[in-house]
N, C-alpha and C positions, 0 to 999 in steps of 0.2 A: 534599486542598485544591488549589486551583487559582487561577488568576488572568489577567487581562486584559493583552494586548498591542497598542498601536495600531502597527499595519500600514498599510500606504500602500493594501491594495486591503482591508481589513476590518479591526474590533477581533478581536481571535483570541482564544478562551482553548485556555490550557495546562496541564498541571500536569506536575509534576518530578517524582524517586523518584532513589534511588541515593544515594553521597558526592558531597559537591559538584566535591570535585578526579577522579572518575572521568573514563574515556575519556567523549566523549558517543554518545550514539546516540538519534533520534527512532524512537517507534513511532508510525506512519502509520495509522490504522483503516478499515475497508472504505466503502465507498459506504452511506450512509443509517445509519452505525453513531455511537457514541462512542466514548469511553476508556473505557469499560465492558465490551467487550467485549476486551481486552486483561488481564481478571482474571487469568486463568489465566498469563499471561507476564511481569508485572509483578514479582513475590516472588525468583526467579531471574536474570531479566537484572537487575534492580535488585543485585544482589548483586557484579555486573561492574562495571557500566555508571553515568554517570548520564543517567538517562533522560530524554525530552523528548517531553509528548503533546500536539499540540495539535490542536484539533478546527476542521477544515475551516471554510468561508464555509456557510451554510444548515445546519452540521451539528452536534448538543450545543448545547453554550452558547455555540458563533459566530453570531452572526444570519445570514441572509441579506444578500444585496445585490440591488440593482434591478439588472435584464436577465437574460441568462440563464447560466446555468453551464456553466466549460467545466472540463477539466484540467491546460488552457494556463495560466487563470490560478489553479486551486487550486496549481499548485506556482512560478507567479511566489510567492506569499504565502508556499509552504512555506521557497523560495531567501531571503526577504526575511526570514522567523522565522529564519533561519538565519544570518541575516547580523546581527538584529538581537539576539538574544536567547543563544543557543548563540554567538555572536559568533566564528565559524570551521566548520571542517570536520567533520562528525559520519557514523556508519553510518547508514545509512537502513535501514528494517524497514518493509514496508507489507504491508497485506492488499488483496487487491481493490483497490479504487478505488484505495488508499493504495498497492500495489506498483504501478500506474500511472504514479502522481504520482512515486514513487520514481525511475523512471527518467525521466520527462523532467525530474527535478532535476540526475539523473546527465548525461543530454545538452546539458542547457543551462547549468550550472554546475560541471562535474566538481572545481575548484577547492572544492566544500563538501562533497567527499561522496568517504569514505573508502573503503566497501564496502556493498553493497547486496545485499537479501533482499526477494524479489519475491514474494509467497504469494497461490497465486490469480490472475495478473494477464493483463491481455489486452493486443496492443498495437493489432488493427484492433477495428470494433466492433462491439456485440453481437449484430446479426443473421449479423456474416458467422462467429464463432467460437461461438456457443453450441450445445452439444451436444441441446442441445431450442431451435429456436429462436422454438416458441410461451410460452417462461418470462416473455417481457418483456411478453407480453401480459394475465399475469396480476396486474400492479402496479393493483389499482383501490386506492385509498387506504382503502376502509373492508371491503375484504375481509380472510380470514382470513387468507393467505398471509403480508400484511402488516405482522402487530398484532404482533411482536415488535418489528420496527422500529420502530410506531408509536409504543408504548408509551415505548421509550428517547425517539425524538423530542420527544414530549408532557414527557416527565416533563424534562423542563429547558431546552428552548428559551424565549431570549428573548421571538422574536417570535408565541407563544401557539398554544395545540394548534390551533388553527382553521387555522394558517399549515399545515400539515401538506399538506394535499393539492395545493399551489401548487409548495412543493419536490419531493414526488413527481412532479411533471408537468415540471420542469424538471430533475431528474433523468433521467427517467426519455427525455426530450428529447434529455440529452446522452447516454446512452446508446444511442440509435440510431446517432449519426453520428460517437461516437469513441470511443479515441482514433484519428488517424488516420498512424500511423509505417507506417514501412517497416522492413523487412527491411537497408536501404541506409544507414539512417539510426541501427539500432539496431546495427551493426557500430560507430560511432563513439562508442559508449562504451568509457569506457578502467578504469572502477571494476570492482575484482571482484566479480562478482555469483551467488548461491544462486536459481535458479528454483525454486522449491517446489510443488507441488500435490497434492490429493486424486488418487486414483483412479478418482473418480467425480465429478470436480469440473466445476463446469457449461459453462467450455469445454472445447473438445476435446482430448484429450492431444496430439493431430497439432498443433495449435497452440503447447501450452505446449512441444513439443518444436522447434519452428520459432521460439520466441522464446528459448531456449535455445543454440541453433545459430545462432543471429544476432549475441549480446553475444560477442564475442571470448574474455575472460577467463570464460566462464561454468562455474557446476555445477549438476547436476540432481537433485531430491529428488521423487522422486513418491510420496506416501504412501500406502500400502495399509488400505485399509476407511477410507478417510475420502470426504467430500464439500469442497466447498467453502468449507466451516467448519472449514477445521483447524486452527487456534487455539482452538476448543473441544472438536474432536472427538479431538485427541491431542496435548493439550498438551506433556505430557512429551519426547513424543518429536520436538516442532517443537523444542524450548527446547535441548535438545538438538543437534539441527542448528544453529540458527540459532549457537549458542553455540560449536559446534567450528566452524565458519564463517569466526567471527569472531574467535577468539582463536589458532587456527594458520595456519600458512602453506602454502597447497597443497602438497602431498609429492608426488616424482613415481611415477609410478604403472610397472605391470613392464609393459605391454603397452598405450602409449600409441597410441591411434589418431589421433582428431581432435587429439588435443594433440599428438603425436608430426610432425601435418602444421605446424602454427602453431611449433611450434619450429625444425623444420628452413624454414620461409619465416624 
Protein backbone atom coordinates (compact mmCIF):
# COMPACT_ATOMS: atom_id res chain seq x y z
CA UNK A 1 0.00 0.00 0.00
CA UNK A 2 1.18 3.30 -0.83
CA UNK A 3 0.16 6.89 -0.71
CA UNK A 4 0.27 10.60 -1.93
CA UNK A 5 2.51 13.37 -1.04
CA UNK A 6 2.08 17.00 -2.14
CA UNK A 7 5.52 18.19 -3.03
CA UNK A 8 6.36 21.72 -4.20
CA UNK A 9 7.52 20.40 -7.78
CA UNK A 10 4.88 17.10 -8.09
CA UNK A 11 2.16 14.90 -5.90
CA UNK A 12 4.61 11.97 -5.35
CA UNK A 13 3.39 8.61 -4.34
CA UNK A 14 5.35 6.47 -1.92
CA UNK A 15 5.12 3.53 0.10
CA UNK A 16 6.89 2.48 3.28
CA UNK A 17 8.00 -1.13 4.57
CA UNK A 18 10.17 -1.78 7.76
CA UNK A 19 9.47 -0.66 11.89
CA UNK A 20 8.37 2.56 11.99
CA UNK A 21 11.09 3.64 14.74
CA UNK A 22 13.90 1.96 12.05
CA UNK A 23 17.18 3.75 10.73
CA UNK A 24 15.47 5.26 7.43
CA UNK A 25 16.70 4.50 4.12
CA UNK A 26 15.02 5.47 0.48
CA UNK A 27 15.06 3.01 -2.28
CA UNK A 28 15.50 5.09 -5.52
CA UNK A 29 14.24 2.75 -8.70
CA UNK A 30 15.92 3.06 -12.12
CA UNK A 31 14.89 5.33 -15.15
CA UNK A 32 11.30 4.25 -16.58
CA UNK A 33 10.85 1.59 -13.63
CA UNK A 34 8.58 1.50 -10.35
CA UNK A 35 8.72 0.12 -6.89
CA UNK A 36 8.20 -2.94 -8.48
CA UNK A 37 11.17 -3.71 -9.46
CA UNK A 38 12.69 -3.45 -5.94
CA UNK A 39 10.67 -7.03 -5.09
CA UNK A 40 13.69 -8.82 -4.68
CA UNK A 41 15.28 -5.99 -1.92
CA UNK A 42 12.46 -5.15 -0.09
CA UNK A 43 11.81 -8.59 2.49
CA UNK A 44 15.58 -8.11 3.69
CA UNK A 45 16.45 -4.39 3.99
CA UNK A 46 12.91 -4.00 5.33
CA UNK A 47 14.21 -6.26 8.15
CA UNK A 48 16.96 -3.38 9.00
CA UNK A 49 15.68 -0.35 7.76
CA UNK A 50 12.48 1.58 7.39
CA UNK A 51 12.21 1.89 4.08
CA UNK A 52 10.99 4.80 1.92
CA UNK A 53 9.97 4.35 -2.03
CA UNK A 54 8.81 6.88 -3.79
CA UNK A 55 8.25 6.97 -7.54
CA UNK A 56 9.82 9.70 -9.41
CA UNK A 57 7.77 12.91 -11.50
CA UNK A 58 6.30 10.86 -14.92
CA UNK A 59 7.13 7.50 -13.25
CA UNK A 60 4.41 4.71 -11.35
CA UNK A 61 1.74 6.51 -9.94
CA UNK A 62 3.67 10.06 -9.97
CA UNK A 63 2.12 11.92 -12.93
CA UNK A 64 4.08 13.62 -15.06
CA UNK A 65 4.68 17.39 -15.23
CA UNK A 66 4.51 20.00 -18.18
CA UNK A 67 8.14 20.70 -19.84
CA UNK A 68 10.58 18.46 -19.82
CA UNK A 69 12.61 16.21 -17.26
CA UNK A 70 15.70 16.68 -15.93
CA UNK A 71 17.50 14.99 -12.73
CA UNK A 72 18.29 18.41 -11.49
CA UNK A 73 14.78 18.60 -10.53
CA UNK A 74 13.97 14.63 -9.92
CA UNK A 75 16.24 14.94 -6.82
CA UNK A 76 15.17 18.78 -5.81
CA UNK A 77 11.63 16.51 -5.05
CA UNK A 78 13.77 13.60 -3.79
CA UNK A 79 15.71 16.56 -1.05
CA UNK A 80 12.03 17.94 -0.65
CA UNK A 81 10.42 14.06 0.15
CA UNK A 82 13.03 14.08 2.34
CA UNK A 83 12.70 17.00 4.18
CA UNK A 84 9.04 16.67 4.11
CA UNK A 85 8.05 13.27 4.74
CA UNK A 86 11.32 11.09 6.34
CA UNK A 87 11.53 14.51 7.93
CA UNK A 88 15.78 14.27 8.37
CA UNK A 89 18.69 12.44 7.14
CA UNK A 90 18.15 8.93 5.57
CA UNK A 91 20.79 6.16 3.28
CA UNK A 92 20.05 6.60 -0.04
CA UNK A 93 19.96 3.22 -2.34
CA UNK A 94 19.31 3.95 -6.10
CA UNK A 95 19.43 1.98 -9.23
CA UNK A 96 20.16 3.73 -12.45
CA UNK A 97 18.40 6.78 -12.88
CA UNK A 98 17.83 6.65 -8.98
CA UNK A 99 21.82 5.96 -8.21
CA UNK A 100 22.03 9.38 -10.26
CA UNK A 101 19.48 11.16 -8.38
CA UNK A 102 21.31 9.71 -5.33
CA UNK A 103 24.15 11.55 -5.68
CA UNK A 104 23.17 14.77 -6.74
CA UNK A 105 21.09 14.60 -3.34
CA UNK A 106 24.36 13.83 -1.75
CA UNK A 107 26.01 17.09 -3.57
CA UNK A 108 23.40 19.42 -3.00
CA UNK A 109 22.14 18.56 0.40
CA UNK A 110 24.65 16.19 2.12
CA UNK A 111 22.76 17.50 5.44
CA UNK A 112 20.01 14.51 4.38
CA UNK A 113 21.85 11.87 3.35
CA UNK A 114 23.80 9.51 5.52
CA UNK A 115 25.48 6.99 3.16
CA UNK A 116 24.84 6.29 -0.34
CA UNK A 117 24.66 2.97 -2.74
CA UNK A 118 24.88 3.96 -6.33
CA UNK A 119 24.01 0.68 -8.59
CA UNK A 120 24.35 1.08 -12.12
CA UNK A 121 24.77 4.91 -12.27
CA UNK A 122 26.43 7.17 -14.71
CA UNK A 123 27.53 10.81 -13.97
CA UNK A 124 28.12 12.21 -17.91
CA UNK A 125 25.65 11.23 -20.36
CA UNK A 126 24.57 8.41 -22.27
CA UNK A 127 26.27 8.74 -25.54
CA UNK A 128 29.44 9.67 -23.93
CA UNK A 129 29.47 6.42 -21.38
CA UNK A 130 27.46 3.57 -22.85
CA UNK A 131 29.11 0.55 -23.74
CA UNK A 132 26.98 0.14 -27.12
CA UNK A 133 26.30 3.45 -27.83
CA UNK A 134 23.47 2.57 -30.46
CA UNK A 135 21.14 1.16 -27.16
CA UNK A 136 19.54 4.57 -26.87
CA UNK A 137 18.56 4.39 -30.30
CA UNK A 138 16.53 1.36 -29.81
CA UNK A 139 13.77 3.13 -27.24
CA UNK A 140 10.79 3.39 -30.11
CA UNK A 141 7.86 3.20 -27.53
CA UNK A 142 6.08 0.29 -29.09
CA UNK A 143 8.88 -2.04 -29.83
CA UNK A 144 9.85 -5.16 -28.15
CA UNK A 145 12.84 -3.88 -26.21
CA UNK A 146 10.54 -1.68 -24.43
CA UNK A 147 7.26 -3.78 -23.23
CA UNK A 148 8.72 -4.64 -19.83
CA UNK A 149 8.94 -1.12 -19.08
CA UNK A 150 5.76 -0.39 -20.87
CA UNK A 151 3.82 -2.87 -19.24
CA UNK A 152 5.01 -1.52 -15.47
CA UNK A 153 4.21 2.23 -16.99
CA UNK A 154 0.77 1.25 -18.36
CA UNK A 155 -0.34 -0.74 -15.59
CA UNK A 156 -0.68 2.23 -12.89
CA UNK A 157 -0.01 5.51 -14.21
CA UNK A 158 -2.25 8.31 -13.58
CA UNK A 159 -2.00 10.01 -16.53
CA UNK A 160 -3.21 6.76 -18.87
CA UNK A 161 -1.22 4.24 -21.20
CA UNK A 162 -1.50 6.65 -24.19
CA UNK A 163 0.73 9.16 -22.14
CA UNK A 164 3.45 6.50 -22.54
CA UNK A 165 5.37 7.37 -25.53
CA UNK A 166 5.45 11.36 -24.50
CA UNK A 167 7.54 10.19 -21.32
CA UNK A 168 9.62 8.03 -23.46
CA UNK A 169 10.54 10.78 -25.65
CA UNK A 170 11.33 13.00 -22.81
CA UNK A 171 13.13 10.49 -21.22
CA UNK A 172 14.73 9.38 -23.51
CA UNK A 173 15.58 13.45 -24.17
CA UNK A 174 17.15 13.72 -21.04
CA UNK A 175 19.12 10.92 -21.43
CA UNK A 176 21.04 12.35 -24.22
CA UNK A 177 22.36 15.51 -22.54
CA UNK A 178 22.72 14.25 -18.69
CA UNK A 179 23.55 14.14 -16.23
CA UNK A 180 26.20 16.47 -16.59
CA UNK A 181 28.87 16.36 -13.35
CA UNK A 182 32.30 16.46 -13.22
CA UNK A 183 34.99 14.61 -11.97
CA UNK A 184 35.65 18.08 -9.76
CA UNK A 185 32.36 18.35 -8.64
CA UNK A 186 31.88 14.55 -7.56
CA UNK A 187 35.13 14.86 -5.19
CA UNK A 188 32.77 17.22 -3.18
CA UNK A 189 30.87 14.71 -1.81
CA UNK A 190 31.49 13.95 1.61
CA UNK A 191 28.69 10.89 2.24
CA UNK A 192 30.18 7.37 2.11
CA UNK A 193 29.45 5.88 -0.82
CA UNK A 194 29.09 1.80 -2.41
CA UNK A 195 29.59 2.08 -6.55
CA UNK A 196 28.05 -1.05 -7.58
CA UNK A 197 27.75 -2.64 -11.09
CA UNK A 198 27.20 -5.56 -13.38
CA UNK A 199 30.05 -6.89 -15.22
CA UNK A 200 28.45 -6.34 -18.28
CA UNK A 201 26.54 -3.56 -17.23
CA UNK A 202 25.66 -1.11 -20.01
CA UNK A 203 28.22 1.71 -19.17
CA UNK A 204 31.56 1.09 -19.27
CA UNK A 205 33.38 -0.22 -16.42
CA UNK A 206 36.29 2.61 -17.35
CA UNK A 207 33.48 4.76 -16.19
CA UNK A 208 31.89 3.21 -13.26
CA UNK A 209 35.70 2.93 -12.14
CA UNK A 210 36.39 6.85 -12.84
CA UNK A 211 33.11 7.61 -10.71
CA UNK A 212 34.41 5.61 -8.03
CA UNK A 213 37.77 7.23 -8.01
CA UNK A 214 36.16 10.59 -7.93
CA UNK A 215 33.71 10.31 -4.62
CA UNK A 216 36.47 10.71 -1.97
CA UNK A 217 35.00 8.26 0.63
CA UNK A 218 34.22 5.58 -1.91
CA UNK A 219 33.87 1.47 -2.43
CA UNK A 220 33.66 -0.64 -5.33
CA UNK A 221 31.45 -3.69 -6.02
CA UNK A 222 31.39 -4.89 -9.42
CA UNK A 223 29.33 -7.94 -9.93
CA UNK A 224 30.33 -10.82 -11.80
CA UNK A 225 27.70 -12.45 -14.54
CA UNK A 226 25.33 -9.77 -14.02
CA UNK A 227 24.11 -7.03 -16.39
CA UNK A 228 22.71 -3.86 -15.62
CA UNK A 229 19.83 -5.43 -13.89
CA UNK A 230 21.36 -6.27 -10.69
CA UNK A 231 18.81 -6.03 -8.40
CA UNK A 232 17.20 -8.86 -10.41
CA UNK A 233 19.88 -10.67 -11.55
CA UNK A 234 21.54 -11.40 -8.06
CA UNK A 235 19.54 -10.17 -5.63
CA UNK A 236 21.02 -11.96 -2.66
CA UNK A 237 24.26 -11.15 -3.22
CA UNK A 238 23.41 -6.95 -3.79
CA UNK A 239 21.32 -7.32 -0.34
CA UNK A 240 24.14 -8.34 0.93
CA UNK A 241 26.43 -5.69 -0.04
CA UNK A 242 24.24 -3.07 0.21
CA UNK A 243 23.60 -4.36 3.70
CA UNK A 244 27.32 -4.82 5.09
CA UNK A 245 27.72 -1.34 3.51
CA UNK A 246 25.53 0.04 5.64
CA UNK A 247 25.52 -1.43 8.99
CA UNK A 248 29.58 -1.59 9.55
CA UNK A 249 32.23 0.76 9.46
CA UNK A 250 34.86 0.71 6.78
CA UNK A 251 37.85 -1.59 8.48
CA UNK A 252 41.12 -0.79 7.61
CA UNK A 253 42.57 -2.81 5.15
CA UNK A 254 46.53 -4.62 5.29
CA UNK A 255 47.75 -3.12 2.09
CA UNK A 256 45.96 0.37 1.69
CA UNK A 257 46.67 2.07 -1.59
CA UNK A 258 44.35 4.69 -2.76
CA UNK A 259 43.15 4.99 0.79
CA UNK A 260 46.54 4.72 2.38
CA UNK A 261 47.20 8.07 -0.11
CA UNK A 262 43.73 10.03 1.33
CA UNK A 263 44.96 9.29 4.88
CA UNK A 264 48.36 10.26 4.86
CA UNK A 265 46.90 13.87 2.93
Amino acid sequence: MGDYVELPGVRTWYETDGAADAEPLLLLHGGLCTNETWAAQRPGLAAAYRLFLPERRAHGHTPDVEGPLSYTDMAGDTADFLDTVVRGPAHLVGWSDGGIVALLVALARPDLVRKVVAIGANFRPAPEILADPAMIEHMADDGPEMAPLRDLYTAVTPDGADHWPVVLRKMAAMFAVEPTLTTAELSRITAPTLVVAGDDDMMTLEHTVDLYRAVPDAQLAVVPGASHAVPLEKPELLNTLILDFLTKDAAPTMFPVRRGRADAS
